[in-house]
C-alpha positions as CSV (number, residue, x, y, z in Angstrom):
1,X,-24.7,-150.6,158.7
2,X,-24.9,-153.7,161.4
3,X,-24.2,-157.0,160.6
4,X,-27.9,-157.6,161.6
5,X,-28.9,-155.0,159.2
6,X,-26.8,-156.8,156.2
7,X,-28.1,-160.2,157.2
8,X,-31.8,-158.5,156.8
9,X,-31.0,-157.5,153.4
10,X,-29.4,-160.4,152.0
11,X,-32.4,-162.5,152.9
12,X,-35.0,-159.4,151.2
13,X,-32.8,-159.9,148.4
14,X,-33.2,-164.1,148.0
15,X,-30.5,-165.2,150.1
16,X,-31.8,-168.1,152.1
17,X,-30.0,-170.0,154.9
18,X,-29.3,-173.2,155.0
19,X,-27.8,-173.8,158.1
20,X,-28.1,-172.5,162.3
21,X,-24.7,-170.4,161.7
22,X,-24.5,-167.0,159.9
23,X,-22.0,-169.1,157.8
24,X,-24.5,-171.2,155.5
25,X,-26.1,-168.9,153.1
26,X,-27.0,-170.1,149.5
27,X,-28.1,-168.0,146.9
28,X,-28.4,-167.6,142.9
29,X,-26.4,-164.9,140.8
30,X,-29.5,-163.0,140.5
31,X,-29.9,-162.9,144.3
32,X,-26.3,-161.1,144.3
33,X,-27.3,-158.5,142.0
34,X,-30.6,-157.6,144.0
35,X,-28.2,-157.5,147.3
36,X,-26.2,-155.2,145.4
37,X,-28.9,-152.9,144.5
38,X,-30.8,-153.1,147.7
39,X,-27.5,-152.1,149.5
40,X,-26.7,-149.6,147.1
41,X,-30.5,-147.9,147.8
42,X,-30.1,-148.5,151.6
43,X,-27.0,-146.5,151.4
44,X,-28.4,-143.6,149.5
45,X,-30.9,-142.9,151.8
46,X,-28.2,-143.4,154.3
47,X,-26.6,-140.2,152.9
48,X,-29.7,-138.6,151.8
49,X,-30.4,-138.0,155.3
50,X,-27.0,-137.2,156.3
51,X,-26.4,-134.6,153.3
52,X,-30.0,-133.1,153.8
53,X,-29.6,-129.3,153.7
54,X,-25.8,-129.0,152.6
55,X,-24.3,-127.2,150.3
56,X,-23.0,-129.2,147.2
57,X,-19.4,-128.3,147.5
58,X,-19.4,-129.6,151.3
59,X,-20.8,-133.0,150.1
60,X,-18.1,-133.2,147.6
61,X,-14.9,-132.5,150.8
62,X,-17.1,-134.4,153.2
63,X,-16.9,-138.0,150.8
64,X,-13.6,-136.8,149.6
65,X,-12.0,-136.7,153.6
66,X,-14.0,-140.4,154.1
67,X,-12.4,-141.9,150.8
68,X,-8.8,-140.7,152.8
């Protein structure tokens, strides 16, 4: 994922910017757990698509060789 893709994210999920830098960002604890959950969805379709059409067992050594 791009930083410009993160940034996109963060402000779907309540972050709001105070400032001209990528630097000022405010945000509430509830804004952090809907970042968390959007990333976690955006990543899982991220994979969905990857995995799409393997086998189970070569999901399993492909994530094991990545957690290397």
């Amino acid at each position: 994922m791009t930083q410009d893709e993160i940034m996109a994210l963060a402000k779907q999920a309540g972050f709001e910017r105070l400032g001209h830098t990528d630097d000022d960002w405010v945000c509430l604890p509830k804004n952090v757990k809907n970042f968390a959950e959007i990333i976690a969805l955006a990543e899982r379709k991220t994979w969905e698509v990857e995995f799409a059409g393997m086998g189970e067992w070569a999901c399993v050594h492909l994530l094991q060789e990545r957690n290397k």
